[in-house]
C-alpha positions as CSV (number, residue, x, y, z in Angstrom):
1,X,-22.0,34.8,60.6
2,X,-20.3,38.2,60.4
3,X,-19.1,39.8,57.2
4,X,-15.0,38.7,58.3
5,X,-16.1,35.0,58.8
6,X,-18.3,34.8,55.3
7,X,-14.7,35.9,53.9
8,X,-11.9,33.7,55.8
9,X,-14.6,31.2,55.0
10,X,-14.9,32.0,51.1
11,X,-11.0,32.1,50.9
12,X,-10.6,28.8,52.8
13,X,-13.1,27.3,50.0
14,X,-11.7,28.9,47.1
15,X,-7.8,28.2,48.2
16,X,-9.5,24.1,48.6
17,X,-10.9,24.3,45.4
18,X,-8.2,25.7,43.7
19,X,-5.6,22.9,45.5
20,X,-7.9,19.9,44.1
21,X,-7.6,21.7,40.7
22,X,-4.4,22.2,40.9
23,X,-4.1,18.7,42.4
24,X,-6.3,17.0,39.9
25,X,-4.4,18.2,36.8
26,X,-0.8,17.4,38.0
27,X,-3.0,13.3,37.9
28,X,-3.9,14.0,34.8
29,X,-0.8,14.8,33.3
30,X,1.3,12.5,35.3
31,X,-0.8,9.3,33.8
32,X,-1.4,10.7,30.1
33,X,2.4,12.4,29.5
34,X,4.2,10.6,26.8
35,X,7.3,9.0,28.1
36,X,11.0,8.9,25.7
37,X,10.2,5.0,25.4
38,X,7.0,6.0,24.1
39,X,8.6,8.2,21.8
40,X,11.3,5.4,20.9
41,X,8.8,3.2,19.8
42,X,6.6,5.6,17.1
43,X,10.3,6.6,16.1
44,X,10.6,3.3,15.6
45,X,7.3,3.0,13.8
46,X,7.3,5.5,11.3
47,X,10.3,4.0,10.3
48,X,9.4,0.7,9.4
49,X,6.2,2.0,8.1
50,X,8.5,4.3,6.0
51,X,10.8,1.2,5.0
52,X,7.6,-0.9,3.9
53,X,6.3,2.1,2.0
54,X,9.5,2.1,-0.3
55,X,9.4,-1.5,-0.3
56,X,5.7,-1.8,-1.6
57,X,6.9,1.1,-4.0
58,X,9.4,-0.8,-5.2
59,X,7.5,-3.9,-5.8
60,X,4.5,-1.7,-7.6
61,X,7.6,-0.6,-9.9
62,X,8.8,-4.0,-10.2
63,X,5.1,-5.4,-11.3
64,X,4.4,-2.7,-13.8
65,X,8.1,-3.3,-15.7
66,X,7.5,-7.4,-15.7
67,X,3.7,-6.6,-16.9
68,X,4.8,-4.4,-20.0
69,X,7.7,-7.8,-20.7
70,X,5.4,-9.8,-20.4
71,X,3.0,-8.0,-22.5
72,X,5.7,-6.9,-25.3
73,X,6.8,-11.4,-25.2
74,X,2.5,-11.9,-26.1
75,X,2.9,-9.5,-28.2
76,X,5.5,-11.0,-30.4
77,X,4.7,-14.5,-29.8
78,X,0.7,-14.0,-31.0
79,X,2.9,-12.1,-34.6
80,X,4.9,-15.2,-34.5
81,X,1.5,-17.5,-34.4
82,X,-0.3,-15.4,-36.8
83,X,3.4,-15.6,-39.4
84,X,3.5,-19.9,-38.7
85,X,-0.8,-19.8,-39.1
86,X,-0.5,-18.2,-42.4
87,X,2.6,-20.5,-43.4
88,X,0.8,-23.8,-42.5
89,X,-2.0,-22.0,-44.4
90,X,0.1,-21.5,-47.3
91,X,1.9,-24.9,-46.9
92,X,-1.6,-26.7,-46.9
93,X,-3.0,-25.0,-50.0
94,X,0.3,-25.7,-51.9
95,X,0.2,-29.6,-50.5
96,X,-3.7,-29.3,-51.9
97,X,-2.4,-27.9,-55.3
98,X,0.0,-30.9,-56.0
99,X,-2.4,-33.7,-54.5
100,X,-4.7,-32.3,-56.8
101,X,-1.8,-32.4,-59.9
102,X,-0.8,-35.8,-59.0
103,X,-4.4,-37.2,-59.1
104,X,-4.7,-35.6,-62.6
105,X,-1.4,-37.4,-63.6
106,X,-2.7,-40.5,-62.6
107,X,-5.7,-40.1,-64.7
């Protein structure tokens, strides 16, 4: 093989080579490119993951304001059992007090 035969030869290879790169790549890209449906849909998506975001936002707001409530009603209902508790308590002794008076009438 003569020196002009190595090189048609190399340039026939290398221009083969370069084709099934070239050839290869344009696959590649045809199957893996992202189509406007494609792009629809993640629109689409990040939307609704948005949406529930503000929705479970709003509901984590919603919790905390009903929590406090319902932590300011205990709050003012336990006062209320503690005032009726020491009532009762005070109603009892005075109840003792004039059992007590009565039975030493009696006497």
């Amino acid at each position: 093989m003569n020196r002009t035969e190595f090189v048609i030869v190399t340039v026939i290879v290398l221009t083969a080579a370069f084709a099934l790169g070239w050839f290869v790549n344009w696959l590649i890209h045809r199957f893996t490119r992202v189509t406007q449906a494609d792009l629809g849909e993640l629109e689409r998506m990040a939307q609704a993951l948005h949406e529930a975001e503000e929705t479970r936002d709003q509901a984590i707001a919603y919790i905390q304001q009903r929590d406090e409530e319902v932590g300011r009603e205990m709050a003012q209902v336990q006062a209320e059992l503690r005032a009726a508790m020491d009532g009762l308590r005070g109603a009892r002794h005075e109840a003792e007090t004039l059992r007590q008076q009565l039975d030493g009438h009696d006497r």
